[in-house]
N, C-alpha and C positions, 0 to 999 in steps of 0.2 A: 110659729107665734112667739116662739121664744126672743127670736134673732128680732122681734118689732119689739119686746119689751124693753129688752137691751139697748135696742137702737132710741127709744124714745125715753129712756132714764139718761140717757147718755147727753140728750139737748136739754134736760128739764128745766135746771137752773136759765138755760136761754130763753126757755118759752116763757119762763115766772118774768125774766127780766126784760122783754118784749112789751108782754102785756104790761107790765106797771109804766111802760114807758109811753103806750100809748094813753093810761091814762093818765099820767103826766103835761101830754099834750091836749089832751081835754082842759086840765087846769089851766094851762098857758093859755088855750084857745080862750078860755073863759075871761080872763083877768083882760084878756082882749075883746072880749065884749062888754065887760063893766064898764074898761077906761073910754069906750069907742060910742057905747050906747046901741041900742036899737038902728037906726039909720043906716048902718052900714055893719049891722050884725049879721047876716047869714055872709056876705062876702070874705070879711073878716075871720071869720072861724073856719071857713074853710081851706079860705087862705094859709091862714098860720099850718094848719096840721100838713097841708101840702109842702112846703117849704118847710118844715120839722122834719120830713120824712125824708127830706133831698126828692121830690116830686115821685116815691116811690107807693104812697098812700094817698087815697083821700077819701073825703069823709061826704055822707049824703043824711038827712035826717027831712020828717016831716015839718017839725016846727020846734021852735027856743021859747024855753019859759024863764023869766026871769022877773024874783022878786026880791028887789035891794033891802029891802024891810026884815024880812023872813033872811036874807043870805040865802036864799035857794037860786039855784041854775040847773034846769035841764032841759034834757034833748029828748024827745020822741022819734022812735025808730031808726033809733040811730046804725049807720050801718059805716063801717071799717073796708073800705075795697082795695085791693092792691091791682097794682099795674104792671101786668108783665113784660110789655115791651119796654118801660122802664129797665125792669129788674134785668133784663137782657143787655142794657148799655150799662148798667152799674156793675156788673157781673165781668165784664171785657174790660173794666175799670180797677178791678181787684177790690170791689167795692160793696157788694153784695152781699147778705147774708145767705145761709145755707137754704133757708126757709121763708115761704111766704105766708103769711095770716088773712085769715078776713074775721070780722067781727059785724056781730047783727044781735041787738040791743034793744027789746022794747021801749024800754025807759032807761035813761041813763043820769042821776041827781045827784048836783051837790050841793050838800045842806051844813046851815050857818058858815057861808060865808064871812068871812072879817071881812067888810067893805073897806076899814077906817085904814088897815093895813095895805088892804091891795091898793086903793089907791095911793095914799103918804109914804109908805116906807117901804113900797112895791115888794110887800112879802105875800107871799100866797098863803092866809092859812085858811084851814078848812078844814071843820071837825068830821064829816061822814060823806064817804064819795061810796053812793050804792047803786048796785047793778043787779037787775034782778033778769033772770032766765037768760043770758046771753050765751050766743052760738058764736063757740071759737071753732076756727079749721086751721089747721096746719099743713100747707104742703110741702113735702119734702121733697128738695130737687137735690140733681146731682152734688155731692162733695165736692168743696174747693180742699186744696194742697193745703193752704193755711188756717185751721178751723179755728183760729186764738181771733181771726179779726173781728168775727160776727160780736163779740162781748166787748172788744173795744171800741168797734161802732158805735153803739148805739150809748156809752158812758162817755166817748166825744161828744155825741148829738145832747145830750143830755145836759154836759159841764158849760156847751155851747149855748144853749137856750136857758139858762139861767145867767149865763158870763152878759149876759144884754144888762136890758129896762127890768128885769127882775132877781131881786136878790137871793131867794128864798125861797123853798117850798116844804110845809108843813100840814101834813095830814093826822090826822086823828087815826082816823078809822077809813078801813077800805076795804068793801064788800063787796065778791061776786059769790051770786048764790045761785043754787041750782042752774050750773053750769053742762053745755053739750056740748063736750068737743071730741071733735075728730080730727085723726091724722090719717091724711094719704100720701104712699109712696111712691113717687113716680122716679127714685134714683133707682129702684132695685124691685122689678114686678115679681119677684118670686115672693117677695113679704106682704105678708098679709097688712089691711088697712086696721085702723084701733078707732075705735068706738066707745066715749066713756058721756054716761049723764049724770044728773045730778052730783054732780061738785060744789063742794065750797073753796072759796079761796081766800083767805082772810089776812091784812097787812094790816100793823097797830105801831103806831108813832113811828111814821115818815116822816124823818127829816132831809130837805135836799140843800146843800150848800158846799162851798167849796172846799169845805171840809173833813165831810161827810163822803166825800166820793169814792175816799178809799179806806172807809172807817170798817176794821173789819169785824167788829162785834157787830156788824149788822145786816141782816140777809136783806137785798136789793130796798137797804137806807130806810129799812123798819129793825123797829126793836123786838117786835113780835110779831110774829108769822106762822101760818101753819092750813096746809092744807086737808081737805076731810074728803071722800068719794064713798059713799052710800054702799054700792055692789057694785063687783065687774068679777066680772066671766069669763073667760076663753079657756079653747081644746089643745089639748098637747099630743107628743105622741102619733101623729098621721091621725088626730082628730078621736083616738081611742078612750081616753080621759078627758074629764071636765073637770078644770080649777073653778071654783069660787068664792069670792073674798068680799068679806061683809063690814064696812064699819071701816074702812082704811085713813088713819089718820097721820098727819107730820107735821110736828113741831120742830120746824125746820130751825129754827133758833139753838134753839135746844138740845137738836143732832136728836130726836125721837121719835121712833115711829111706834105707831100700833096697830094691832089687827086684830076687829071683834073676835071673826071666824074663817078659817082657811078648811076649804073640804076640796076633797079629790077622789071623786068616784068614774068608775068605769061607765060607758056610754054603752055596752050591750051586755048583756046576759052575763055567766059566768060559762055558758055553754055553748054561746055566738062567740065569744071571748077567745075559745081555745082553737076552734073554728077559724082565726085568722092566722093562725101560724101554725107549723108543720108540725115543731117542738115544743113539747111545754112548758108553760110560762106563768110565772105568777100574776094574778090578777091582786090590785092594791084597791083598797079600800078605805080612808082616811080623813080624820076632823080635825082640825086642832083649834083651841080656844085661846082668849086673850094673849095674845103677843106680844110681846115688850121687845125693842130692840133698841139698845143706847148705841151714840156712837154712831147713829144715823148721820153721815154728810152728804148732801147733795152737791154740793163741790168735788167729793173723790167718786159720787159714782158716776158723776156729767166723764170723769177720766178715767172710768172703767175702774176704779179699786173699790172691790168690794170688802172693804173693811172694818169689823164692828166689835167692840168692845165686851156687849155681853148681847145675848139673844135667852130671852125666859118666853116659854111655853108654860101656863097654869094650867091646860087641859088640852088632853090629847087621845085617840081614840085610833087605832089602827087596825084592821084588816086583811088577812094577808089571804088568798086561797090558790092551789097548785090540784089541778086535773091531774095524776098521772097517768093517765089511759093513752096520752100522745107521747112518744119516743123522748129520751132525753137527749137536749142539744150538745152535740159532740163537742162544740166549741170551748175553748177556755173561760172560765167563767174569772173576772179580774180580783184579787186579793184589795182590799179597802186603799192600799196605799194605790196601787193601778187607779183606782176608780177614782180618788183624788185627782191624779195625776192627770187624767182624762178630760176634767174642766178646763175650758178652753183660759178664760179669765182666772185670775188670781184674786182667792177669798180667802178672808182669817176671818175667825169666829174665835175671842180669846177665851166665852165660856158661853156654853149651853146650857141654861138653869131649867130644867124638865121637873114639871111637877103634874102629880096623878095622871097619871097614863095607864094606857089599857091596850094591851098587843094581843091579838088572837091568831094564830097561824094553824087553817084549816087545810086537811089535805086528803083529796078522794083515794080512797084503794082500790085499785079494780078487781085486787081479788077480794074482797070482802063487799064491794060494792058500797060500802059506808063511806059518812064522812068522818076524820079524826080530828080532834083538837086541841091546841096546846095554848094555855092560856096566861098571860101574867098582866097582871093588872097591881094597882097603889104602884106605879113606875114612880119614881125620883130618884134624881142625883144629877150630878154635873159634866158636860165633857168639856175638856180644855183642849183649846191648840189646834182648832181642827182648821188645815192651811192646805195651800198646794204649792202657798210663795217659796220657793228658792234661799230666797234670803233669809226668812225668818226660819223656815226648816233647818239654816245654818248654825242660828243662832239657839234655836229647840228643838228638835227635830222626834220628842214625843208627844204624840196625841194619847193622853190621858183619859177615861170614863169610869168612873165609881158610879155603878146604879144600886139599887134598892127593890125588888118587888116582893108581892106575893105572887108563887108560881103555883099556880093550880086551884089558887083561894085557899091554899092549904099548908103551905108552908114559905118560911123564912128564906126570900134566896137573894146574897149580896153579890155582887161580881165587880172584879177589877181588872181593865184591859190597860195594855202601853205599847200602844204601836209605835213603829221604829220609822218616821217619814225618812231616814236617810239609808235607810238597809236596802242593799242591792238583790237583798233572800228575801224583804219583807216579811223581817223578823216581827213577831210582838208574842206580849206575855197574855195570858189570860189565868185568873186564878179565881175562887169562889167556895161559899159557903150555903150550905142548905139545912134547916133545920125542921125539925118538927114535921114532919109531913107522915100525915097521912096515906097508905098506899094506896088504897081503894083511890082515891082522888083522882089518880093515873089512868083510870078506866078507860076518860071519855077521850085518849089518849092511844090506850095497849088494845081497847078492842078491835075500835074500826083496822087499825092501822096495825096491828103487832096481831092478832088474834088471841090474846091473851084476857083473863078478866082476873085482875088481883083482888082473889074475899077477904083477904086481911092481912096486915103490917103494921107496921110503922119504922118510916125510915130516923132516926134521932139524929145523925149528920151524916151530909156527905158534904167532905170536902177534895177541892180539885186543884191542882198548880199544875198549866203549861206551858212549854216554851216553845214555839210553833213557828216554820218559815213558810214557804210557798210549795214547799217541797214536806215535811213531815210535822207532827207535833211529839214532844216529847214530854211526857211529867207522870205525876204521880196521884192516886185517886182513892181514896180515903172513906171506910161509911159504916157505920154502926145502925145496925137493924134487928127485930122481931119478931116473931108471929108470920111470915109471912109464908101466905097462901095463897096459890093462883090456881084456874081453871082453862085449859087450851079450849078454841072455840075452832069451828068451820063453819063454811058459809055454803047456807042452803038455797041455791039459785032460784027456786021455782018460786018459796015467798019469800026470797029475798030480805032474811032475815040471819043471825047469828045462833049458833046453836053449839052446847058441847059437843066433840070432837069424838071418836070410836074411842072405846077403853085401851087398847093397847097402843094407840099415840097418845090417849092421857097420859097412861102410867108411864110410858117414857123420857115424858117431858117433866111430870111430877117428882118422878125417883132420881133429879140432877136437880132438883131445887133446895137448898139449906136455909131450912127453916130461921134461921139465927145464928148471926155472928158476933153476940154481945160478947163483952168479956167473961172467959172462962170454960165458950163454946169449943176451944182449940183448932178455930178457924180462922184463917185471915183475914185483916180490919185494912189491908191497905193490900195496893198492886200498882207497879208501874205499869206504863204505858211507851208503846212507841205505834204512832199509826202513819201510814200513809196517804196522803191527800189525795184525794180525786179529784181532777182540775175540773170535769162538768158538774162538779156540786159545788153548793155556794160556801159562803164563809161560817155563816152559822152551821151548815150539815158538819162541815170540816170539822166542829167544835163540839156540835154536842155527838158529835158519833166515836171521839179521841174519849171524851167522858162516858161515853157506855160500852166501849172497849175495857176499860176497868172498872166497870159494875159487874159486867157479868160474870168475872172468874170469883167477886166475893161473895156471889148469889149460888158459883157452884156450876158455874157453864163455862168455864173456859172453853178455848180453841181446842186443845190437844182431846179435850171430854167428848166435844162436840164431834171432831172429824172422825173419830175412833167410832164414836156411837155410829155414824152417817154409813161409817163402813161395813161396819158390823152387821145391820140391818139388810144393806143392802145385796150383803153376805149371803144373810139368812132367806130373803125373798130369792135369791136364784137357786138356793138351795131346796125350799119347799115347791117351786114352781119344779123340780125335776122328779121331786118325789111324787108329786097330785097329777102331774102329765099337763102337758098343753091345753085339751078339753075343762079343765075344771073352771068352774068361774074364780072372779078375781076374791070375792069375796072369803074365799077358801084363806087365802095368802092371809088373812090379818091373825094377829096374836091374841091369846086370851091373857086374862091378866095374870095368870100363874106361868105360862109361857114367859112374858115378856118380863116379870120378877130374876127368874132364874136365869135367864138370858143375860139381861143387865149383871146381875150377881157374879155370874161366872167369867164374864167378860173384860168388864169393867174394876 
């Protein structure tokens, strides 16, 4: 569905300058039944549009209204038919457009005619040409070699039908409303066909003269233009997600687009979800609100550049949820710049203006059977630079993002990344700051998924600087803390509930935790890091798992504590298992907590 949108942004400009052209020839046909009159009015108008079109169109209607008094002219049932045995000699002619139309028009009127003009000074002016419910089709036939001729076509035909008996054409106003058009592809049946209703199309102060043909402050010879489409829909993905987009507007003059609403939700379950693939996969879930996008040209993206100046997001809402109960996929998972790199088309976004955002990243445990969450919400800030062009990567080749949230609803968290687009390591920085936070807040976090429940803390900062390629990160992790207190939990299968843990894997987990590393405690407030990257984790795990590599030795769990202790225990259980004999039950094997004190004590 992708490869149709692409394809159909790519002719857009042709189909706007298509349609205006035929009705253009409406005008011409018209000014041909005022000078000609009644008499020989239906041969006449269908005449001219036939011979406009090089015998490629013509036109069929019920019946012509016309009141010279009022300046009104219209058609009823007017209907646009192409010819394709035509289009097959004009084609062998290098003559052809890419695409064919048809058009079917209940009513088609135009109102206040200038009579005194059309006839004396053969100018066509005409304040409102309105088109209400019209059925456009497009069909797409095979690709010519030269795709520059179809736009030169039809601005000959155009320079031609005016270069006559008429000097001028001036429109006020040009309305099609509630618009149904469809595009079928019959060059490529692997693409899917596009279906869009309710459309406006709206052109303000058409001028056409020989002037004006190549006047470029003006999209196809209006001063103001701009299209609107109500909703449109389609699946991505082998049909897994659903886009929907609400409100899409272009102020095509203006290079502007907007969009009320963009949502992207999953089409099954979260448990049919995981069910289509072998490895687990994130399921996305997502909103975003008013869209601002300047710098909108419908001229570079008819030529594939997607190019834009600034893109602002005022609201935004995402989703994020990962089963781990299905294997993780072995394959390499791509670092931001790969993923760039990966777009087929070449896109610059010079700034992404994010405002109030809300990320949630839920993650099932299968040994806790819970679900975990990690939340950050008030999102804002900017990213710059984000490209895959070659050239401009030459010319900058860091992608910039300075955000803002609260992480948790509980504390202050700023971060700053600087990816390196021309690093062959895919190098980039990441560094940040956390304040205030409340521990307890980590709960709905450390139980599902860590087994842990923190009764009390407070973290007052942590901060973090790294420097990370695709291969390791390295930096330094920083954090002043309180009061803190946690509780080990296990998970009780039968109701499937969370529960503390036996006393002597409390107290072992408990007797490595430091209560406090404020100033004066004589304990460390900072620790480097050096970690290595797991290619099947994503880029965020890469990051935040380099930052809780140096949390835990200022908490009092380093590595060297941890392996020692693993060993130690595992020491003592072969050693009681030989004293109690084979027959004893397991439950013999656990520690009381005066055991597991001296233990620790003597050990450690």
């Amino acid at each position: 569905m992708s490869k149709v949108k692409t394809h159909f942004k790519r002719y857009h400009k042709h189909y706007l300058l298509t349609v205006l052209s035929i009705i253009i020839l409406i005008v011409i046909a018209s000014w041909v039944v005022v000078r000609h009159y009644r008499p020989i009015l239906s041969e006449k108008l269908k005449q001219q549009v036939y011979l406009a079109s090089d015998s490629l169109y013509r036109v069929d209607y019920s019946a012509v209204h016309l009141k010279p008094i009022r300046g009104i002219f219209s058609l009823d049932s007017f209907r646009l038919i192409p010819n394709k045995v035509v289009y097959r000699k004009l084609k062998k002619a290098h003559r052809a457009p890419d695409q064919l139309f048809s058009l079917s028009v209940k009513k088609f009127e135009l109102q206040h005619i200038h009579l005194w003009a059309l006839l004396r000074k053969k100018e066509a002016q005409i304040e409102v040409i309105k088109v209400e419910n019209p059925e456009i089709s497009v069909y797409q036939l095979p690709d010519r070699e030269d795709e520059s001729v179809d736009k030169q076509t039809v601005r000959e035909g155009i320079a031609q039908l005016i270069s006559g008996s008429l000097k001028s054409i001036k429109i006020g106003h040009i309305g099609l409303h509630n618009i149904k058009f469809s595009y079928v592809d019959s060059s490529n049946h692997k693409l899917n066909d596009l279906d869009l209703r309710k459309m406006d199309l709206v052109f303000e102060n058409v001028f056409i003269d020989s002037s004006t043909l190549e006047d470029s402050t003006r999209f196809l010879f209006s001063k103001r233009s701009w299209f609107y489409l109500k909703k449109l829909r389609f699946n991505i993905q082998d049909s897994l997600y659903t886009i929907d987009l609400n409100g899409i507007g272009v102020s095509i003059n203006e290079g502007k687009l907007t969009i009320d609403s963009l949502a992207v939700h999953p089409r099954l379950s979260e448990e049919n979800f995981a069910k289509q693939f072998i490895y687990r996969k994130d399921v996305f879930r997502g909103k975003m609100s008013r869209i601002t996008i300047n710098g909108f040209d419908i001229a570079d993206i008819s030529k594939r550049d997607y190019s834009f100046n600034k893109v602002k997001v005022s609201q935004f809402k995402l989703n994020i949820f990962l089963n781990r109960r299905p294997p993780l996929n072995p394959k390499r998972k791509p670092m931001l710049q790969e993923a760039l790199a990966k777009i087929i088309r070449p896109i610059y976004v010079k700034k992404l203006a994010l405002k109030n955002g809300f990320i949630k990243y839920s993650e099932l445990n299968p040994n806790s059977g819970q679900v975990g969450d990690v939340v950050f919400n008030q999102i804002h800030g900017d990213i710059e630079n984000i490209t895959n062009d070659s050239v401009r990567i030459k010319k900058n080749p860091h992608l910039i993002a300075d955000l803002q949230t609260r992480f948790m609803d509980a504390g202050d968290l700023n971060v700053h990344w600087d990816f390196n687009l021309r690093s062959p390591q895919h190098d980039f920085i990441y560094e940040g700051k956390l304040t205030n936070l409340k521990a307890s807040a980590l709960n709905p976090a450390t139980k599902p998924l860590g087994l842990i429940r923190v009764k009390s803390g407070r973290i007052h900062a942590l901060d973090f600087h790294f420097s990370a390629n695709h291969r390791q990160s390295v930096g330094k992790v920083k954090m002043k803390y309180d009061r803190l207190k946690i509780a080990v939990l296990s998970h009780d299968e039968q109701k499937n509930e969370l529960k503390k843990k036996g006393l002597a894997s409390l107290a072992a987990n408990l007797l490595l935790i430091r209560e406090s590393n404020m100033p004066g405690a004589g304990v460390p407030q900072s620790t480097q890091v050096v970690f290595a990257r797991k290619p099947q984790r994503s880029i965020f795990s890469y990051m935040w798992k380099s930052i809780f590599k140096g949390v835990k030795p200022l908490v009092g769990i380093d590595q060297k504590t941890e392996d020692k202790l693993k060993e130690m225990l595992a020491k003592w259980k072969e050693k009681k298992k030989d004293s109690l004999g084979k027959n004893k039950e397991k439950s013999s094997l656990k520690m009381t907590f005066k055991e597991i004190t001296k233990f620790i004590d003597k050990n450690l």
